[in-house]
C-alpha positions as CSV (number, residue, x, y, z in Angstrom):
1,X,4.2,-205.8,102.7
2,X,0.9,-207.3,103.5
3,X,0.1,-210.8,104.3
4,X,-1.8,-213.3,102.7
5,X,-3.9,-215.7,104.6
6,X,-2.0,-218.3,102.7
7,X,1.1,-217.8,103.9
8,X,0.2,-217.5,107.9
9,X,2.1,-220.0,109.8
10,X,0.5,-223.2,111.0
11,X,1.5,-222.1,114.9
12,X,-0.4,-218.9,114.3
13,X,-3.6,-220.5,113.7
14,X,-3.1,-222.8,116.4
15,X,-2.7,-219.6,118.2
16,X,-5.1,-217.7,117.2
17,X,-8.9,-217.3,118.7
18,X,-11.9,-215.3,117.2
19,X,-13.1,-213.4,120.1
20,X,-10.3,-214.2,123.1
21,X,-7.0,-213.9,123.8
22,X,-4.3,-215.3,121.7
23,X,-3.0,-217.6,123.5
24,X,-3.3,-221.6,124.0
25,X,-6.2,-221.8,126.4
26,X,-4.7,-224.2,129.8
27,X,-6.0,-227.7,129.4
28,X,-8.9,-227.5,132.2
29,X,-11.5,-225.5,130.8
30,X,-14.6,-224.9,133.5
31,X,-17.8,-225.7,131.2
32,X,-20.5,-224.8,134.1
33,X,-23.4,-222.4,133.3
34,X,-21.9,-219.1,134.6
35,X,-22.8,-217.3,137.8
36,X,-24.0,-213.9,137.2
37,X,-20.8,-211.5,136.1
38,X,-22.1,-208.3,137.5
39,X,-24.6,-207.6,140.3
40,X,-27.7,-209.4,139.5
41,X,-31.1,-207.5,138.7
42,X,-33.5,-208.4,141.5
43,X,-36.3,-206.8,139.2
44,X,-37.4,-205.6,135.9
45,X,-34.6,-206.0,133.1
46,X,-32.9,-208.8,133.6
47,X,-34.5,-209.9,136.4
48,X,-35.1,-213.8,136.0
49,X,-38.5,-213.6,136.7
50,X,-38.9,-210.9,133.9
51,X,-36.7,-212.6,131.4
52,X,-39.0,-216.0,132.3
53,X,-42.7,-213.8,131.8
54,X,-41.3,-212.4,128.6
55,X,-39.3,-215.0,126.8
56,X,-40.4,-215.8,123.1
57,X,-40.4,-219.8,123.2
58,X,-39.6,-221.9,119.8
59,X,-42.4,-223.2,118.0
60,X,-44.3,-226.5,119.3
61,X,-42.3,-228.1,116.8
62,X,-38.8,-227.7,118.2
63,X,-36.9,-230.8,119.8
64,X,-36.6,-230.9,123.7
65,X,-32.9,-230.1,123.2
66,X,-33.8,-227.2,121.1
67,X,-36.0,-225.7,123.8
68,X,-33.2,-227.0,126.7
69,X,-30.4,-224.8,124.4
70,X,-32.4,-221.8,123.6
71,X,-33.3,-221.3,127.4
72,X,-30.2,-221.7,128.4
73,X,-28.5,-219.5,126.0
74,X,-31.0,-216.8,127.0
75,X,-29.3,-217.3,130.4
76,X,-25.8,-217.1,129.2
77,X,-26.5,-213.5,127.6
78,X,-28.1,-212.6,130.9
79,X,-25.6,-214.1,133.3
80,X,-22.5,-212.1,131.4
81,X,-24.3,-208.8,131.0
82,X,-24.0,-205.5,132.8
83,X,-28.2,-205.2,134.0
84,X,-27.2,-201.5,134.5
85,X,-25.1,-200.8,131.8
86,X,-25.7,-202.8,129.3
87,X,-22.1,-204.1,129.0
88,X,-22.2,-207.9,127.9
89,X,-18.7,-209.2,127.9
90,X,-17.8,-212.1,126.0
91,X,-16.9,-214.7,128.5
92,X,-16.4,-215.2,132.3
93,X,-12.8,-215.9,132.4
94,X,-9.7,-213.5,131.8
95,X,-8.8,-212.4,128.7
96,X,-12.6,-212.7,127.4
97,X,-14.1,-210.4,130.0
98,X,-13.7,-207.5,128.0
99,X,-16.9,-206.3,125.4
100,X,-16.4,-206.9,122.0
101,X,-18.5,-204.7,119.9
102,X,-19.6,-207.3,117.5
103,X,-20.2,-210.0,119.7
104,X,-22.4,-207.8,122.0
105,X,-24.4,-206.3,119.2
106,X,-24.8,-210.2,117.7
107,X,-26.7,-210.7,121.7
108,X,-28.2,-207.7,121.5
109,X,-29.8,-209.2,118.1
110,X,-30.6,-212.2,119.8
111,X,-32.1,-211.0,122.7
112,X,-34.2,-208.5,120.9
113,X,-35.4,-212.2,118.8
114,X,-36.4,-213.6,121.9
115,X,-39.0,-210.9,122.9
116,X,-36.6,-209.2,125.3
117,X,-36.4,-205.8,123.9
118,X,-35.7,-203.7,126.9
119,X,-32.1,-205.9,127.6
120,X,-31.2,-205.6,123.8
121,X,-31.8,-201.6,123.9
122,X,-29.8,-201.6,126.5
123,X,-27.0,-203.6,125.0
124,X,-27.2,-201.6,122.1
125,X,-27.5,-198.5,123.6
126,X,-24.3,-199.3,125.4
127,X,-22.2,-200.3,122.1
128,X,-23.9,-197.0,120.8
129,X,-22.0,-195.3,123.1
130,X,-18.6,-196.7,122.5
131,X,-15.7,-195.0,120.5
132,X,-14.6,-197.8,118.1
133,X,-10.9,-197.2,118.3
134,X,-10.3,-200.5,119.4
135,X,-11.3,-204.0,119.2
136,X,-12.8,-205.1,122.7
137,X,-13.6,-203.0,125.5
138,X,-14.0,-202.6,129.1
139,X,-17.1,-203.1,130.6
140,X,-16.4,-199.7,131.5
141,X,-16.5,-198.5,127.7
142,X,-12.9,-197.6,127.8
143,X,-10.9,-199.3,125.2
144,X,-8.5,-202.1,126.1
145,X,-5.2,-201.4,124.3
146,X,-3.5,-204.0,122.3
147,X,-5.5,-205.0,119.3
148,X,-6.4,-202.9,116.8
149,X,-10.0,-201.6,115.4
150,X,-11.9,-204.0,113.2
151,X,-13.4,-203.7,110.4
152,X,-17.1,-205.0,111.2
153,X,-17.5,-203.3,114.3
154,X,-19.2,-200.2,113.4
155,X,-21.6,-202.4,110.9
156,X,-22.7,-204.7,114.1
157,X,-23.2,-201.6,116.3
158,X,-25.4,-200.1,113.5
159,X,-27.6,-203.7,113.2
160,X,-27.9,-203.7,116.7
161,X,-29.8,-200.2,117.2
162,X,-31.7,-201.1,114.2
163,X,-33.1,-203.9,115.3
164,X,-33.9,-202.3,118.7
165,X,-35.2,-199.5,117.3
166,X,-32.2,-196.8,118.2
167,X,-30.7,-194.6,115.5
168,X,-28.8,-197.1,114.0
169,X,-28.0,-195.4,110.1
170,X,-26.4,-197.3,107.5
171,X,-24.0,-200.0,108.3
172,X,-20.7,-197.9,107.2
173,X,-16.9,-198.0,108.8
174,X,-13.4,-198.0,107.3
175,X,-13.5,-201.9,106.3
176,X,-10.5,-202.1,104.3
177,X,-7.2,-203.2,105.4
178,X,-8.6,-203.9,109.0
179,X,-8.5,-207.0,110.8
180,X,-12.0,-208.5,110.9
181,X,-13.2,-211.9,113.2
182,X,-10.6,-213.6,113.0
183,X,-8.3,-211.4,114.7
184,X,-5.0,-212.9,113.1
185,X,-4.5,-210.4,109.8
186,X,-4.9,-207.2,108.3
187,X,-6.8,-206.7,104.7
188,X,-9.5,-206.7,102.6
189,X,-11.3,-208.8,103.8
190,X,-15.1,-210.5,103.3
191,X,-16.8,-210.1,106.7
192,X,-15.8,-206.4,107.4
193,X,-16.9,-205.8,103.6
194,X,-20.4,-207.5,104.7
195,X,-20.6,-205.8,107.6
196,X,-20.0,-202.2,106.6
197,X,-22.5,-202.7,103.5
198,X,-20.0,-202.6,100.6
199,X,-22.2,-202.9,97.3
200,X,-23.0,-206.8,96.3
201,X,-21.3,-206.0,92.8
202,X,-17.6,-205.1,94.8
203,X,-18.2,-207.9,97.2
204,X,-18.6,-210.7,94.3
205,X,-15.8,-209.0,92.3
206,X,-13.5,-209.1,95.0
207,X,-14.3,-212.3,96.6
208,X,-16.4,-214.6,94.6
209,X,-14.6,-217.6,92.8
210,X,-16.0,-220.6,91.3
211,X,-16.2,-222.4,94.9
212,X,-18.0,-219.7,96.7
213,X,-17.0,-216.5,99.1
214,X,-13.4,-216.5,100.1
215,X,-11.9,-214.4,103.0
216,X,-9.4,-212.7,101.0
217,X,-9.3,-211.7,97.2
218,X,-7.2,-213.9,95.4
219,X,-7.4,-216.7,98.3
220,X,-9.3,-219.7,98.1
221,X,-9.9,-220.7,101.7
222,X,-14.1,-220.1,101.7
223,X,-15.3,-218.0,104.6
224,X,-18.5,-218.7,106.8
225,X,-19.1,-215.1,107.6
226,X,-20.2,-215.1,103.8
227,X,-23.6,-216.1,106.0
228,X,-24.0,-212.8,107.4
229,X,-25.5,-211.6,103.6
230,X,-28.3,-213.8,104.3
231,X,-29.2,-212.3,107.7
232,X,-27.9,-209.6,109.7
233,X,-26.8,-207.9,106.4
234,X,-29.0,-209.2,103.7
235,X,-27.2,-208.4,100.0
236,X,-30.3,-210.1,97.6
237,X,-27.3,-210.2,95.3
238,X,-24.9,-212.5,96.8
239,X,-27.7,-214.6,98.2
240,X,-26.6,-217.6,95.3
241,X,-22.8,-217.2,96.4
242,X,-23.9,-217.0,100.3
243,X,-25.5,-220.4,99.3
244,X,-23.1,-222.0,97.5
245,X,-20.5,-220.9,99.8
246,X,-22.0,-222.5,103.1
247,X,-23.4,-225.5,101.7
248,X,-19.7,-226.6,100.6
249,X,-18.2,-226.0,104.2
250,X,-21.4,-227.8,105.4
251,X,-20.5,-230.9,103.5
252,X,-16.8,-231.0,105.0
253,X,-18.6,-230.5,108.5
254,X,-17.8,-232.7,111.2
255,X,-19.7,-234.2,113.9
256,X,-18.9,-231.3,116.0
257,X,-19.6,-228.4,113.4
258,X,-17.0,-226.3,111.1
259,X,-14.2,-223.8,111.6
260,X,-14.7,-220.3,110.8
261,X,-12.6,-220.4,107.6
262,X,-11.4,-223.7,105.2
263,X,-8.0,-224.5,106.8
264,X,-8.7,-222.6,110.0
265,X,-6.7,-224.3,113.3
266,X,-6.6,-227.6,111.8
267,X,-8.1,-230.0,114.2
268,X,-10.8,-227.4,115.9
269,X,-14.2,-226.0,114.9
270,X,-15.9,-223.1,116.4
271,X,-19.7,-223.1,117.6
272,X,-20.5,-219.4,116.2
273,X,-19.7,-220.5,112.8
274,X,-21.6,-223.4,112.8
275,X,-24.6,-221.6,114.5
276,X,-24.2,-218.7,112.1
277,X,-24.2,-221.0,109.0
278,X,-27.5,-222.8,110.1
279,X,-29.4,-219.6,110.7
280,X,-28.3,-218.7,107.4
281,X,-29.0,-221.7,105.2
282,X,-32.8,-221.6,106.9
283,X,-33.1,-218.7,105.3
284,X,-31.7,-219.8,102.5
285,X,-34.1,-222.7,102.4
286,X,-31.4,-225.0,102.5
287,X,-32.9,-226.7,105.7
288,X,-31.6,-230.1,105.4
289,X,-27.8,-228.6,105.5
290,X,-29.4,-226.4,107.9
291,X,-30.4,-229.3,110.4
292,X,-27.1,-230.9,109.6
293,X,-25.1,-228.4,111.5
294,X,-28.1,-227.4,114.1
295,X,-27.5,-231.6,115.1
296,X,-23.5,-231.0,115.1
297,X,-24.2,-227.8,117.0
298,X,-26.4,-229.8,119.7
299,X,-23.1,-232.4,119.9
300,X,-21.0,-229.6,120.6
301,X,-22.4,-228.8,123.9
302,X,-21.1,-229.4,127.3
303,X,-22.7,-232.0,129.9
304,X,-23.8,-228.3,131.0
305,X,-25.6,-227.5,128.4
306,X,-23.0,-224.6,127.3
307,X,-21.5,-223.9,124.0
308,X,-17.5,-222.8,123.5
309,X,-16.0,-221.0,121.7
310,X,-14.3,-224.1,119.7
311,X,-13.4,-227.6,120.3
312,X,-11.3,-230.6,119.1
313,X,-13.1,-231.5,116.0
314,X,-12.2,-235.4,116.6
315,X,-13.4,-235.7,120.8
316,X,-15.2,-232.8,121.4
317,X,-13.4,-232.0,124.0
318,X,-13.7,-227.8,125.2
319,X,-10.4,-225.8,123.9
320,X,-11.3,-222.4,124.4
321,X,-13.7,-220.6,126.7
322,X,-17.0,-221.7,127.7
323,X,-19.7,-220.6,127.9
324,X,-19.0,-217.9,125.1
325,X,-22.2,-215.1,124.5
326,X,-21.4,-215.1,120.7
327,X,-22.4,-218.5,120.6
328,X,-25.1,-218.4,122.3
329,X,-26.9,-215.5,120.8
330,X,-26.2,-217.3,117.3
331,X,-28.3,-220.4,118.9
332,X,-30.3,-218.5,119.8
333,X,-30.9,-216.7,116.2
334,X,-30.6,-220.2,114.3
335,X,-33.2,-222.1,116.4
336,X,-36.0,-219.3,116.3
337,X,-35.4,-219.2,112.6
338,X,-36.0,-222.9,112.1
339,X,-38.5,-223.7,115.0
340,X,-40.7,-220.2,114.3
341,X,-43.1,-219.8,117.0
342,X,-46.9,-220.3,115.9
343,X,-49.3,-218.3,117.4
């Protein structure tokens, strides 16, 4: 019999981690800006001095910190990506070095933002070329074994050659009873509904209560993916739900951003989420909330100047693995969305 979200253990979500491995993460966590993962480019894509001549900068408008984090997230994707290939893994450490198809396609997004188009074809030309039977991948493109398919892996492939001008058709995918982001549970469930472009009418009929966008139908623990209908897959019809949705986990926020989901790991928030939400509510016009979690997003960041994956929502302190790409490319979305560039 299925599961509800409701009745997962509190150890599991302590456990559990949205795009690496499942276990506790050891208490030294390296936070440095990471060396180049594969052989560097010496020239043309994804060379530095490339990347440098062609970079999109924020609008004069932007904070220093804003420009400090979007450069530097430019050189996270670049640092953990394949220049051949196109493989960009998720994060330099074992048990993250693997491709996840909808964390790659979210930098592929990113990079293409940034005026890089040749690197996000690339990455999306890559993904494009991957079997989804599985939920993270080699740098190779063979499947690692172990976790199962997800539901939003297919949409983020297809978002990713669209915006980089490959084939990319309609979203699509077998969404239901899949795991999605999370990683932790099997169902119906709202970000893999998002992502493969069910209709706005199912979406708010399975998953809209009075509160907002909840994972799973019949829950009530709201979900921050309800911001992808605002972006990366914009459903005008859910836009008032999207808003109501993110501007209540907003106002729980802490000073180091929100978890994923209400009730999520209890004592850790997640930097994608929080980066995800911003770009959203700009959009949104919600730019007050908006600059709320772009400021706890800033707080979150490492002496480095790197973003992980999630951290102790009281200290601050790193728990997971740092730098992580999906973070990165979703500061680098949320930041060119609020600081456009003015020529």
């Amino acid at each position: 019999m299925k599961r509800s979200i409701a009745a997962i253990a509190a150890a599991a979500l302590l456990a559990a981690s949205v795009s690496g491995a499942t276990e506790q993460p050891p208490a030294r966590i390296s936070t440095a800006m990471p060396r180049p993962s594969f052989e560097p480019a010496s020239s043309g894509p994804f060379s530095p001095t490339s990347v440098r001549s062609r970079l999109r900068p924020l609008g004069p408008g932007a904070p220093a910190w804003a420009h400090r984090l979007y450069r530097r997230s430019i050189r996270v994707l670049v640092a953990l990506t394949d220049p051949r290939s196109g493989a960009m893994i998720a994060g330099a450490r074992d048990g993250w070095d693997y491709v996840w198809p909808r964390d790659a396609a979210a930098g592929a997004i990113a990079l293409e933002a940034a005026g890089l188009h040749p690197e996000a074809r690339r990455v999306a030309a890559f993904l494009g070329g991957l079997d989804l039977d599985a939920a993270r991948f080699h740098p190779s493109g063979e499947p690692t074994p172990g976790r199962p398919e997800a539901g939003d892996g297919a949409g983020w492939v297809r978002a990713a050659e669209r915006a980089t001008g490959l084939s990319g058709g309609p979203s699509g995918g077998d969404w239901r009873d899949r795991q999605d982001y999370g990683e932790n549970v099997s169902g119906d469930l709202l970000g893999n509904a998002i992502a493969a472009g069910a209709p706005a009418s199912e979406i708010r009929t399975r998953f809209l209560t009075p509160r907002g966008l909840v994972r799973e139908a019949g829950g009530d623990c709201l979900d921050s993916a309800a911001a992808w209908a605002a972006t990366v897959f914009p459903r005008r019809g859910l836009r008032p739900a999207v808003r109501r949705t993110l501007l209540a986990l907003a106002g729980e926020s802490t000073r180091y951003g929100i978890p994923p989901i209400e009730g999520w790991t209890p004592g850790q928030v997640w930097t994608a989420p929080t980066a995800w939400s911003a770009w959203a509510l700009v959009a949104l016009g919600a730019r007050r909330a908006a600059d709320r979690l772009l400021a706890e997003l800033h707080r979150a960041e490492t002496p480095a100047g790197t973003l992980p994956e999630r951290l102790d929502a009281r200290t601050g302190r790193p728990t997971s693995t740092t730098p992580l790409a999906w973070s990165h490319a979703f500061a680098i979305l949320a930041l060119r969305a609020r600081y456009l560039e003015r020529r």
